[in-house]
N, C-alpha and C positions, 0 to 999 in steps of 0.2 A: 102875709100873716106872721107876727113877730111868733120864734120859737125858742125856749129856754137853750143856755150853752150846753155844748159834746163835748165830752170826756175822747181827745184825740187818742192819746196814752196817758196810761199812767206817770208822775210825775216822781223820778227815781230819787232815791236816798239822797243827801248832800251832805259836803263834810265844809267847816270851815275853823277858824282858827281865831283865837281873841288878839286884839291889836293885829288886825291883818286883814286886807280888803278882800271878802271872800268873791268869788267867779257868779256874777250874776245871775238868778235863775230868770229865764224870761217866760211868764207864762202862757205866754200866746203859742209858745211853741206845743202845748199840751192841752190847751183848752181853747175852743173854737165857736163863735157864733153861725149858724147853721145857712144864715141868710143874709141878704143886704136888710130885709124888711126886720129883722131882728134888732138892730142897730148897732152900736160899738157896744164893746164890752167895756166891763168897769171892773176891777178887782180890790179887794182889801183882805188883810193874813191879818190873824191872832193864833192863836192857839186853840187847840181843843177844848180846854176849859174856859173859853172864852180870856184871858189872858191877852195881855197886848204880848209882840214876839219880842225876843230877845233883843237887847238895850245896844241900839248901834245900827240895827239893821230896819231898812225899810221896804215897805212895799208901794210903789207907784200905781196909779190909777188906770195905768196901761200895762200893769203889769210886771213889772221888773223888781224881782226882790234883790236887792244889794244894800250894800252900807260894812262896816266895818263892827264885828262885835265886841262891846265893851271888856276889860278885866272883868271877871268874878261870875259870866255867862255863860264857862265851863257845862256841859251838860248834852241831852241828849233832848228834843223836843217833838213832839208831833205839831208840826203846823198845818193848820188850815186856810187854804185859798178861796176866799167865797169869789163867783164870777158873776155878776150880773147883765143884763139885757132888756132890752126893752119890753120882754115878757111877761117880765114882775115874777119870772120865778127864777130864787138863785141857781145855782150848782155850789156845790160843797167839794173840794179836795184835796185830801191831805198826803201828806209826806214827810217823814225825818232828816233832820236835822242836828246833827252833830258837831257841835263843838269844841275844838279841841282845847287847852289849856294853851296861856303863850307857853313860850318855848324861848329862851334866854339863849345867847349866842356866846359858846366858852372855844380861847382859843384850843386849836388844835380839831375841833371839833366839824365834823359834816356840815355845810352850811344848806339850811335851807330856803329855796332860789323862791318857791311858790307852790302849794296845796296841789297834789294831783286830782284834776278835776274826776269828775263821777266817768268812767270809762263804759260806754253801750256797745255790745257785740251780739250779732243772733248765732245761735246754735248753728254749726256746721260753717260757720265764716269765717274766714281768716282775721286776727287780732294783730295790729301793730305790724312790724315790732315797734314798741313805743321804747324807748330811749330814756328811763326813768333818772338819768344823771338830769336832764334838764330842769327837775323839780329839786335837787340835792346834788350839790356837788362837793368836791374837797376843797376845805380853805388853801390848800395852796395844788390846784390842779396842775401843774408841771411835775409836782413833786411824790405827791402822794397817789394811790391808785383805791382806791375804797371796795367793799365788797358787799353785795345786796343781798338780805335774805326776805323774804315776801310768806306771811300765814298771814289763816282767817284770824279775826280776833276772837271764838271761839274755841279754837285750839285747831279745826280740822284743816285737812289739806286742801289745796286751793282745789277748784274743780276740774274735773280728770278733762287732758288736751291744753289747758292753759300752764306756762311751766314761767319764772323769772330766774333768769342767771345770775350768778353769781357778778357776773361787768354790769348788770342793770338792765338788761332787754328785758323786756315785758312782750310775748306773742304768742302762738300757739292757736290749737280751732278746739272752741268748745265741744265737750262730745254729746252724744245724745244725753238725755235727761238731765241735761244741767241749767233747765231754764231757774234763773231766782236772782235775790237781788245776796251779793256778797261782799261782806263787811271786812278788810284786809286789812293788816297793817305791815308797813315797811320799816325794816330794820337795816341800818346803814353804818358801817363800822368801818374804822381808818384803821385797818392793822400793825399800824406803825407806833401808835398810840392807846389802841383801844379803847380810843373814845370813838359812842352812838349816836346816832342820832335816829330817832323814830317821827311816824307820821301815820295817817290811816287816809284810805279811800277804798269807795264803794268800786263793786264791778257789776252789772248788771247785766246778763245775760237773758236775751230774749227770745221766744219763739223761732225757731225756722221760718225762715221765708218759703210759702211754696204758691209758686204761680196760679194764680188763679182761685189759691184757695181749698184746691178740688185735687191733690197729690194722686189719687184715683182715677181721677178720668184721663189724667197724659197716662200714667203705668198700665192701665188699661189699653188705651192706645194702640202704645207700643207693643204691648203683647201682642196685639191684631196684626202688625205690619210683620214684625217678626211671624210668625205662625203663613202670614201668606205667601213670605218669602220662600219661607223653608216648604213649603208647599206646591212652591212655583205657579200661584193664584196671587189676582191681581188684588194690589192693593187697597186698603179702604178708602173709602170718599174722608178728603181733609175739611170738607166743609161744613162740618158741627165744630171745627176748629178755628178756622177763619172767621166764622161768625161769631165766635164767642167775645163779650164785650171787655174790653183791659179794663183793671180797677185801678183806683190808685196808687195802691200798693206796688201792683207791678210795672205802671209808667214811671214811679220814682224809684227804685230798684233799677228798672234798666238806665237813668237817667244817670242815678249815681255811680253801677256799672261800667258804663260806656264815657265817662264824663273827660269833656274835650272845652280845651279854651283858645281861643285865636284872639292873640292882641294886635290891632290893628295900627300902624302908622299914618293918623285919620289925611297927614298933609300931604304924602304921597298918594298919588295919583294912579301909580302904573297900575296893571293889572297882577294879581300873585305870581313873582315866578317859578321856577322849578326848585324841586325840595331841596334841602339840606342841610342834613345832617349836625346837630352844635350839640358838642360836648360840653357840657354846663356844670359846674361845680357843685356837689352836692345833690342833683339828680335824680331824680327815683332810675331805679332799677329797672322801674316796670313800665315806664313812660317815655316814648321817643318826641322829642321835641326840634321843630324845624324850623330852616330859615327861608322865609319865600322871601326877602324884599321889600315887599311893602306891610307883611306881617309876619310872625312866626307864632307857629302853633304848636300845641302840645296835643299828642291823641294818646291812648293806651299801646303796649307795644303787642300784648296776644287779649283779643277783645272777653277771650270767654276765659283767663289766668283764675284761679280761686286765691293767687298768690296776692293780688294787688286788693289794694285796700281804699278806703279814703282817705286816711293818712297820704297815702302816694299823692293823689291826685292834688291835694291843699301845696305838698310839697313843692308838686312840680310848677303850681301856679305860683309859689313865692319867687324860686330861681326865674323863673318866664319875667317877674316882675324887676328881678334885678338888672336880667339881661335890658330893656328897654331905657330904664334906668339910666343905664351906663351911655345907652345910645343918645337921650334926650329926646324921645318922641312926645308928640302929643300924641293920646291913646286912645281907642275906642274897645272894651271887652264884648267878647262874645262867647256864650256857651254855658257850663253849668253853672249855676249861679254861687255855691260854697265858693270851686275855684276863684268866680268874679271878685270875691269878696275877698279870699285868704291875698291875690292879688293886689287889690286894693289897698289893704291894709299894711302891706309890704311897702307899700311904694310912698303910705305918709310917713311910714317907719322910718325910711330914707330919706323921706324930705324933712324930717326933724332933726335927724343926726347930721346933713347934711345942708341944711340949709338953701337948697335949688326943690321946690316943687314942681312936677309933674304935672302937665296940663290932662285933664281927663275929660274928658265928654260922656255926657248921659249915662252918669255913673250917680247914684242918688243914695247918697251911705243913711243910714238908720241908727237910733240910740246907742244899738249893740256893736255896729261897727265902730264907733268913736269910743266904746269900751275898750274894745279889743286892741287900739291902739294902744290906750291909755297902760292895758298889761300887759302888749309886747314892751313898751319902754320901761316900764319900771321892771322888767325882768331884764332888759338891756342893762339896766341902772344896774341893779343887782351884782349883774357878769361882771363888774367893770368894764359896759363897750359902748356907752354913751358917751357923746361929745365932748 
């Protein structure tokens, strides 16, 4: 029986910039047909007053709003996502959209590389550290060293546990009660000159993750175990535990947690050999990455860290992607599927700059992968490190 589209989450704030190709929003990632009997969804964006959206950007049928907004679309917008299905009843959802003025490029001045996308962290989780030089750098980076200052755009201070440096790291753990969506802007100054350069993006901080839902019945628990200990009375039955059912929540949570990728050398044959150990440029810190032979892998280095983020794991999948790269395998990925992807995308990166592509097997890229090329390159272009 066909059933109207779910509201997965909410679809957070977005910022984009006139004459500049904003970071696609893709709505499937927030809005879901409940069933196969449902059929495919279908979406169309206006505006709340019914308005077509701003002149430049479009919305696909599958959902992908992207395009580039026109001069003179300056403004702040409530868009609306309508989703439909074979229910015959829509869903409606909306979210802002900020666009910023162009922004003219004067010598001597902070050049800006690309819009810091909308930033998602939950309450009590480790953020970054993001590296905010990547969005803005100096026109002449040998020479000049720039300095970041980071407030809300309402004047208050950014939310307590999140801090930005003065070098441009963006990291920190949100503290308790800081769940909401927050409007920031970046302020980027060449002290040599004093000339700025400014930008804004959202940060979005979400609920706590807590297993199962039910923060209650593990503290609970524990209290039990302890108490018995201390008692020298035998412990409680784990089997209201065991049986309890995982939700999604928590198998994507440990998935992203725990997340490991093995690239495989699909023409070798042997069996994997014994580890070791490859120093890899660039590396997360949190990620030991290995050479068996016929593949090498990346796993987490401490599985239960609060230090290591997904940042890490995207990282370690790009350096994994260079390393094989350099080898010339044909390749087969395994493991969590971001990594597969941030992987992948590394490796057309290289075959465009490079001219030798990478044979890949049962690897099946999607809209939003042949995006994400499309704005590592032109952010290559940018750096001056394209071909």
């Amino acid at each position: 029986m066909a059933s109207p589209p779910i509201l997965a989450e909410p679809i957070p704030p977005q910022v984009a910039m006139e004459s500049v190709e904003c970071s696609p929003i893709h709505c499937r990632d927030y809005i879901v047909s409940p069933n196969e009997e449902s059929g495919p969804l279908r979406f169309f964006a206006e505006l709340l007053n019914g308005a077509p959206i701003p002149y430049g950007l479009v919305c696909s049928t599958d959902g992908i709003l992207s395009g580039v907004p026109e001069v003179g679309t300056q403004g702040k917008y409530e868009i609306q996502i309508v989703a439909e299905n074979d229910s015959g009843t829509p869903l409606e959802v909306k979210f802002t959209l900020t666009i910023l003025a162009k922004q003219e490029e004067r010598l001597g001045e902070p050049v800006l590389i690309k819009l810091i996308p909308n930033i998602m962290i939950n309450e009590g989780a480790a953020l970054g550290p993001i590296d905010l030089k990547q969005y803005i750098r100096a026109s002449d980076p040998e020479k000049e060293k720039l300095h970041f200052t980071a407030e809300l755009i309402n004047g208050g201070v950014f939310p307590n546990g999140i801090i930005c440096t003065s070098t441009g790291i963006l990291s920190g753990i949100p503290a308790k009660d800081t769940v909401g969506n927050y409007e920031a802007r970046l302020i980027v100054e060449n002290p040599a000159n004093g000339a700025k350069r400014e930008t804004q993006f959202f940060l979005t901080i979400k609920e706590r993750i807590e297993m199962g839902g039910e923060p209650q019945f593990y503290t609970g628990l524990k209290k039990q175990i302890w108490d018995a200990l201390e008692k020298n009375q035998p412990v409680p039955e784990f089997a209201e535990l065991f049986n309890r059912q995982l939700t999604a929540v928590e198998i994507y949570y440990l998935m992203q947690r725990f997340a490991t990728l093995t690239i495989y050398d699909v023409y070798n044959l042997e069996r994997p050999g014994p580890l070791k150990l490859l120093s890899l440029e660039e590396a997360s810190p949190h990620y030991n990455i290995y050479d068996r032979g016929s593949c090498i892998v990346g796993t987490p280095k401490e599985l239960f860290s609060h230090e290591r983020t997904l940042e890490d794991a995207l990282m370690t999948a790009k350096v994994m992607a260079r390393e094989v790269y350099k080898r010339g395998w044909t390749i087969e990925f395994v493991g969590f599927q971001k990594m597969m992807r941030a992987g992948w995308v590394e490796l057309q990166v290289l075959a465009e700059k490079h001219g030798n592509p990478l044979n890949i097997l049962h690897y099946y890229p999607t809209d939003r992968d042949v995006k994400l090329i499309m704005e590592e390159l032109q952010t290559s272009m940018n750096m001056g490190k394209a071909p």
